[in-house]
C-alpha positions as CSV (number, residue, x, y, z in Angstrom):
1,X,4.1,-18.9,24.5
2,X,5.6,-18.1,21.3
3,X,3.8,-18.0,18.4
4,X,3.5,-20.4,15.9
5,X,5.2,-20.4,12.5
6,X,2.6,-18.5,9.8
7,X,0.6,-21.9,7.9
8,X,1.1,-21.7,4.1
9,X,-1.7,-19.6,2.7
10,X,-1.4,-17.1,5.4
11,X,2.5,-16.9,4.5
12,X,1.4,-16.0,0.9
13,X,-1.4,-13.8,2.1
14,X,1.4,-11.4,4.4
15,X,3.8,-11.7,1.3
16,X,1.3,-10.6,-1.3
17,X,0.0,-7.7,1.2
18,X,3.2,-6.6,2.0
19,X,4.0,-6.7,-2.0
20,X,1.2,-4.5,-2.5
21,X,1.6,-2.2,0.6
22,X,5.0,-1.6,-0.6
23,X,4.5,-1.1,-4.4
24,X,1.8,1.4,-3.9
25,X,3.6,3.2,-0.9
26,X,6.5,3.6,-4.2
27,X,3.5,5.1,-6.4
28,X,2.8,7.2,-4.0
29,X,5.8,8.9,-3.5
30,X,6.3,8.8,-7.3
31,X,2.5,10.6,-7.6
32,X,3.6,12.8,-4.8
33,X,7.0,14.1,-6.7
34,X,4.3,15.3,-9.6
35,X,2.9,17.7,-7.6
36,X,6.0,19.8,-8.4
37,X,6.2,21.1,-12.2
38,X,9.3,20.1,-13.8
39,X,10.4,24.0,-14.8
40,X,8.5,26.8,-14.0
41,X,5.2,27.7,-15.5
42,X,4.8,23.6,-16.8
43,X,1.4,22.0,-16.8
44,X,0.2,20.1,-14.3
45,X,-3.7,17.7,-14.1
46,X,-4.0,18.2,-10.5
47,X,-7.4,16.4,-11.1
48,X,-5.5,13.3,-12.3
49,X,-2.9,13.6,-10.0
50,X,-5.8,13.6,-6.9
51,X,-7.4,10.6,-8.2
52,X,-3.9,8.6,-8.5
53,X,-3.4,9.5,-5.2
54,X,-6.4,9.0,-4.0
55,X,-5.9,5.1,-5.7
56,X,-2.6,4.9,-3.9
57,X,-3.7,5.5,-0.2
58,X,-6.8,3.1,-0.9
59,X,-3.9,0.4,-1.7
60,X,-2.1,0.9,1.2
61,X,-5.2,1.3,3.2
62,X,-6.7,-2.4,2.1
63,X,-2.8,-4.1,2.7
64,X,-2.5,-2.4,5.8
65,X,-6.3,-4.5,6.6
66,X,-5.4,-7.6,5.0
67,X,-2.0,-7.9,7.5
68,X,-4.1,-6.9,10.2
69,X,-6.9,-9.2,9.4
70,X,-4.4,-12.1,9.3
71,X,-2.2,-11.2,12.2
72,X,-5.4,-11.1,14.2
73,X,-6.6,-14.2,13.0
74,X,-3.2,-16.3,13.6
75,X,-3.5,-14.9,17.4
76,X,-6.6,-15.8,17.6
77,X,-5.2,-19.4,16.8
């Protein structure tokens, strides 16, 4: 059987997830790109940088669980 057209507030919920999933996927990278100085010999807060990225994969972590949550649940339906 195929499956049934997304209702209205699980649309939104997949939209906002996938928002989400793919703005902090960008902050990641952008984190990521810090890790190399600028020039030679430049400063960089590895302890801030951790943190950020540590912030980033939690994002993407708790979108990748909310599409899962509602792709299980419109199955389920």
């Amino acid at each position: 059987p195929a499956s049934a057209p997304l209702q209205k507030p699980a649309l939104e919920t997949v939209q906002s997830s996938l928002r989400l999933l793919n703005a902090s996927a960008y902050r990641l990278q952008s984190e990521c790109r810090k890790t190399v100085p600028p020039e030679p010999g430049a400063a960089v807060d590895y302890q801030l940088l951790t943190q950020q990225v540590i912030q980033c994969a939690y994002d993407i972590a708790k979108a990748a669980k909310q599409l899962v949550t509602i792709t299980t649940r419109e199955k389920k339906q």
